[in-house]
N, C-alpha and C positions, 0 to 999 in steps of 0.2 A: 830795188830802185823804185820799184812803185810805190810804197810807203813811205817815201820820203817823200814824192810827189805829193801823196795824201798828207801826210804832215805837214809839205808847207803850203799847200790849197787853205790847209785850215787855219793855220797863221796867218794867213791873206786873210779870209773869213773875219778873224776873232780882230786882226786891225781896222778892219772897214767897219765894223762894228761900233768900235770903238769911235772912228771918225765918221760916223752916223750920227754923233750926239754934236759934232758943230755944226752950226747955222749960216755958215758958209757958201753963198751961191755958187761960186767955181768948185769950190772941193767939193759941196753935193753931184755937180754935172760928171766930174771925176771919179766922184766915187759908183754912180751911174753907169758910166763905160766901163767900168775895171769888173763892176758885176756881170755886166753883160756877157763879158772876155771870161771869166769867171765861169759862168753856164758853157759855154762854149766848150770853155779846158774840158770840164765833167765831162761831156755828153762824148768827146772824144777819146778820153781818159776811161770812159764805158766801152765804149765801142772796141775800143783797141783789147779792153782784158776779155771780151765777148768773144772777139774773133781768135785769138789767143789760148781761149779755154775752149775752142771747137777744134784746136789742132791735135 
C-alpha cells in the first residue's frame, strides 16, 4: 500500500510539473497550495514509515 501512495505522490509531482509551464495566475496559486499539501503528505508519509520501522 505504501508504494502506491509513492507512485501516485509522483504522478501528482510529474502533473504539477507539467502545469508549471502555464502562465496562469489561479492555476499558478493552485498549483502553490497543492505543493504545499504535497510537503506535508511527505513529511507525514516519513514519519508514519519511521515509527513503523522502530516497531
Amino acid at each position: 500500500m505504501t508504494i502506491a501512495a509513492l507512485l501516485a505522490a509522483l504522478g501528482i509531482v510529474l502533473a504539477l510539473k507539467k502545469a508549471l509551464r502555464s502562465s496562469d495566475d489561479v492555476a499558478l496559486r493552485q498549483l502553490s497550495v497543492l505543493r504545499l499539501r504535497l510537503k506535508w503528505g511527505f513529511a507525514i508519509l516519513i514519519v508514519r514509515l519511521d515509527s513503523a520501522a522502530l516497531r
